[in-house]
C-alpha positions in Angstrom: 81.2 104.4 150.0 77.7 103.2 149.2 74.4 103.7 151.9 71.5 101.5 152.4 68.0 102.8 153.8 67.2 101.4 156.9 63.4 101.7 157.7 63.5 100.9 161.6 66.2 101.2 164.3 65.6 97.8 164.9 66.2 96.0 161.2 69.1 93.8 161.0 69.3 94.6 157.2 69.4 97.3 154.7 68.5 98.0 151.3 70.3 99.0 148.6 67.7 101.8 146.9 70.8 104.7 145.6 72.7 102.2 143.0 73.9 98.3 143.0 76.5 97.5 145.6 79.9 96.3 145.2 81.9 93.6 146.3 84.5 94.8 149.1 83.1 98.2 149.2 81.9 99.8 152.8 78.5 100.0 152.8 76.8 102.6 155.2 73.5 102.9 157.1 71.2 105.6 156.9 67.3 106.8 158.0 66.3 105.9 161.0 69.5 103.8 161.9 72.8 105.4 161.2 76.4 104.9 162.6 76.4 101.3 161.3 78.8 100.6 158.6 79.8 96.9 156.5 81.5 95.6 154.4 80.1 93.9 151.0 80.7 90.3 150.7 79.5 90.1 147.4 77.5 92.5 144.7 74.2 93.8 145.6 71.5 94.5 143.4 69.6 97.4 143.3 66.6 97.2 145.6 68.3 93.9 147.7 69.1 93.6 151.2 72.1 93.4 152.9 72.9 92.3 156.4 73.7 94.7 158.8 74.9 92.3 161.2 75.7 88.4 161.8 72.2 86.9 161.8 72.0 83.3 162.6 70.2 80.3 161.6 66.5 80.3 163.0 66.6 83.6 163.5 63.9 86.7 162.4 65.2 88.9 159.5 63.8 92.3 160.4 63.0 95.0 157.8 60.4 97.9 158.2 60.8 96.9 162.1 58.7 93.4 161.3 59.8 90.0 160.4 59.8 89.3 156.9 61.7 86.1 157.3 63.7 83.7 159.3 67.6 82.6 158.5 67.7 79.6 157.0 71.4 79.7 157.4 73.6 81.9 159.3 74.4 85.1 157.4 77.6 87.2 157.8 77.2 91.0 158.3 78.0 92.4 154.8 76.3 89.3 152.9 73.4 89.5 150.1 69.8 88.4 152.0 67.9 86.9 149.5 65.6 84.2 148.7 69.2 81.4 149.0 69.4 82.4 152.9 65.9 83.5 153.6 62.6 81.6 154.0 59.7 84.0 153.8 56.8 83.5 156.4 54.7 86.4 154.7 51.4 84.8 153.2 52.0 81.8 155.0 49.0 79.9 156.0 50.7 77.4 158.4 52.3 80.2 160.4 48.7 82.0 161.2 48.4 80.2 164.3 51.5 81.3 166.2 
């Protein structure tokens, strides 16, 4: 079984900082969120998220217990979240405002 550090109850994804993750393999929480569990839907590189949950289109991707993203499409628990499915709004200038 492979674990992923969670940094805040509240993060919808976890990061794979033990060792690479593999396809089909369960894939457990731990740190400050534990009792979570997915499956894999593909391999996961060291130091990459995975989803801990569906997260849809439009919505915030949550890690350290702050946005560091929004869904640009909807991502199944278990999937890689990466730049393909993620649109960063850290160092964004037209974001400032809101």
């Amino acid at each position: 079984m492979g674990r992923v550090f969670v940094i805040d109850r509240e993060d919808n994804v976890g990061t794979a900082v033990l060792e690479p993750l593999k396809k089909g393999e369960t894939v457990e929480a731990y740190g400050r969120l534990t009792g979570v569990s997915v499956v894999a839907q593909a391999d996961i590189a060291y130091g990459h998220k995975i989803a801990l949950r569906d997260i849809r289109r439009g919505e915030q991707v949550l890690k350290y217990g702050l946005s560091i993203g929004t869904a640009s499409q909807d991502i199944r628990a278990g999937e890689h979240v990466h730049v393909h499915n993620v649109e960063s709004n850290r160092g964004r200038g037209d974001l400032a405002a809101r």
